[in-house]
N, C-alpha and C positions, 0 to 999 in steps of 0.2 A: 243530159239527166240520166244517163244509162251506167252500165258498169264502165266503169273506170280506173284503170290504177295509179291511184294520186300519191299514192305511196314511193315508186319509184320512177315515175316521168318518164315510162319508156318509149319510143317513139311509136311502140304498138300499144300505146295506152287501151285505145279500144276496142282491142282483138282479145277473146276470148281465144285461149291455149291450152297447152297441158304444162305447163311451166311447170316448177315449184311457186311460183307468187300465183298461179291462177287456184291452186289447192291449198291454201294460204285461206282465202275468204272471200266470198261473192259479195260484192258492192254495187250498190244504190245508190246516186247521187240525190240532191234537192229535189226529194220526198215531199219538203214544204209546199214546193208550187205544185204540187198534184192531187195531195192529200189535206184536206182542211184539220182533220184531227190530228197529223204532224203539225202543221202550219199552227193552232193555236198555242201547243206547248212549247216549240223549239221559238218562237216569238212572243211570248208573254212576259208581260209586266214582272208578273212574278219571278219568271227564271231570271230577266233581268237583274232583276234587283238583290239577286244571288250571285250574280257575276260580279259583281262592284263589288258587294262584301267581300268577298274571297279575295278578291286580288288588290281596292284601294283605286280601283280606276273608276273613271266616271261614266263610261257609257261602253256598250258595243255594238258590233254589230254581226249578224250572223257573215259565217264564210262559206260555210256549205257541210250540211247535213250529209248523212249515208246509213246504210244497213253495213252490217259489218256480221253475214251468217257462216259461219264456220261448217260447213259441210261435213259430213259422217266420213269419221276418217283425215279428216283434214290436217295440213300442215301448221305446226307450228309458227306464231309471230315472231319473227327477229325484235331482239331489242332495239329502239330506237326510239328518238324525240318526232314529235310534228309539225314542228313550227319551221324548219327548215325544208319543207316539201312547198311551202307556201308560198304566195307572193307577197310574204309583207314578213319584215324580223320584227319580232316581237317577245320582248321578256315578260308580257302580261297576257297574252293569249291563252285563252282558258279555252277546255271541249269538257260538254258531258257524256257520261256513257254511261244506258240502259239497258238493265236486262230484259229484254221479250220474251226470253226464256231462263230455266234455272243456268249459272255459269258455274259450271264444280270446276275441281281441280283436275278429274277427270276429261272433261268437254273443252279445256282451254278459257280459264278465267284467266282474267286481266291478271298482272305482278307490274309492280314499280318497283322501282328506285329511291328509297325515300330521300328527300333532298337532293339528288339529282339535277332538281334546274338550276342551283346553285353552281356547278358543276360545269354545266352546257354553256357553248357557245351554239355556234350554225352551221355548224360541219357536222354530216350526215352522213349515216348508211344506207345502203336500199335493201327492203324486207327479201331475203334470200336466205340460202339453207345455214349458212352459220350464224348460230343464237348468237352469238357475242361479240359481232363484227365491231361493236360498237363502241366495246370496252379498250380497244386498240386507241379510238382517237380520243376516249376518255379515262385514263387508266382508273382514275382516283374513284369513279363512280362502282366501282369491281371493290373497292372495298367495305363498301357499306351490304349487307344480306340484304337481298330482296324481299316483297313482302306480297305473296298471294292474297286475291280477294275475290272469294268463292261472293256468289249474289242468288238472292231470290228473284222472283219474277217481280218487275218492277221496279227494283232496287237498282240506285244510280251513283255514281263516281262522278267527280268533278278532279281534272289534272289542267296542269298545267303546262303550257304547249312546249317544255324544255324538259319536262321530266320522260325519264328513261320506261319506258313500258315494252310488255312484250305480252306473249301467250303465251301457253304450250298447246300441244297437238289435241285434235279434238279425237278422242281413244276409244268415243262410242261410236253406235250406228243410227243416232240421231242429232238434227242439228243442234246447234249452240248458235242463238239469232238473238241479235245485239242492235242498237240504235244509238251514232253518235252524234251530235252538235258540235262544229269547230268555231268558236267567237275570236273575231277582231277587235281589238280594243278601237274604237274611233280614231280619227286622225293620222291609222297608220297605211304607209305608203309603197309604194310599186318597188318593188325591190328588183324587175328584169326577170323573174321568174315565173312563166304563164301560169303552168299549175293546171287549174280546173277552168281560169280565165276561157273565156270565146274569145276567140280567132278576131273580130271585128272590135272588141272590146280592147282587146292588145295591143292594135292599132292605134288606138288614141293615145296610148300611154307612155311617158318616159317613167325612166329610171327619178324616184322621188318624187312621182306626181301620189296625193293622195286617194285613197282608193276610197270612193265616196259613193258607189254607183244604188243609190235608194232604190232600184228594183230589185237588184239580181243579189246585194247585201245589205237590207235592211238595217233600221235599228232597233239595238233590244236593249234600254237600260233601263232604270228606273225613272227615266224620263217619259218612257213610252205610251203611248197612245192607245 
């Protein structure tokens, strides 16, 4: 539940560095099992039932939450998708993302790719110093204009887990402190990819066993309890 980098699986996932990805943005994993005031919004009925609207599915479940704070000064996000960092492919995987604090163009607000998941397959880049490593495995996506989205405090995005997202550099001398939810659509399955998976958890799984584990991924649909 500590910092982690789920973004590019390195085998130093959780050594704190001077990289470029460590000046990139300090991460927090599954906030929910620590905190009860994460724990009732990233699991509520309600946000549920905002998941299935958007995307047509019937249930999910969470994958694992994080802090996402951009430090004073901080590096710019590569563009890249998130569903490919995961253990499970998924063209319905939806994350929310909040702002804890204002997100200017200044501090490194979110940009997507509009329709980009259209686009995406599951070949991926890992967040590193060129913005646009991404546009090489997806040409078509470079011809659509991005689209910055500056945020008030408390204002939230909903993407989906094949669309292209990035940041820019945070250009002040305070942070830019963000909160995001990644959901799994129910049913979806081990793709051989650990990810954020435990070590002991791994062990049990083949490649195509479904990923079902009701503690450590909950469910959040409009079915919920």
């Amino acid at each position: 539940m500590g910092r982690n980098k789920v973004a590019d699986g390195g085998a130093n996932a959780l050594q704190e560095g001077e990289s470029f990805y460590d000046k990139v943005f300090t991460q927090r994993l599954n906030l929910w099992r620590l905190n009860p005031v994460v724990k009732q919004y990233m699991l509520s009925p309600e946000l549920g039932k905002m998941l299935c609207a958007l995307s047509g599915t019937s249930g999910y479940r969470v994958w694992h939450d994080q802090t996402l704070i951009k430090e004073p000064y901080g590096n710019g996000t590569a563009w890249h998708l998130d569903d490919p960092y995961w253990s499970f492919d998924s063209r319905d995987a939806v994350s929310i993302w909040i702002a804890l604090e204002e997100a200017t163009y200044q501090n490194g607000c979110l940009w997507f790719v509009p329709g980009s998941h259209k686009l995406a397959g599951f070949a991926n880049v890992g967040i590193g110093p060129n913005m646009g490593e991404l546009f090489k495995l997806y040409p078509k996506m470079a011809e659509t204009d991005p689209v910055g989205v500056p945020m008030q405090i408390g204002d939230c995005s909903f993407h989906n887990g094949l669309t292209a997202h990035g940041a820019g550099a945070n250009m002040t001398r305070k942070r830019r402190i963000a909160m995001t939810c990644a959901y799994m659509p129910i049913g979806s399955t081990y793709n051989g990819k650990p990810n954020i998976l435990r070590e002991e958890y791994v062990a049990t799984l083949k490649v195509g066993d479904v990923l079902a584990n009701d503690d450590w991924n909950p469910v959040v649909s409009a079915a919920s309890k």
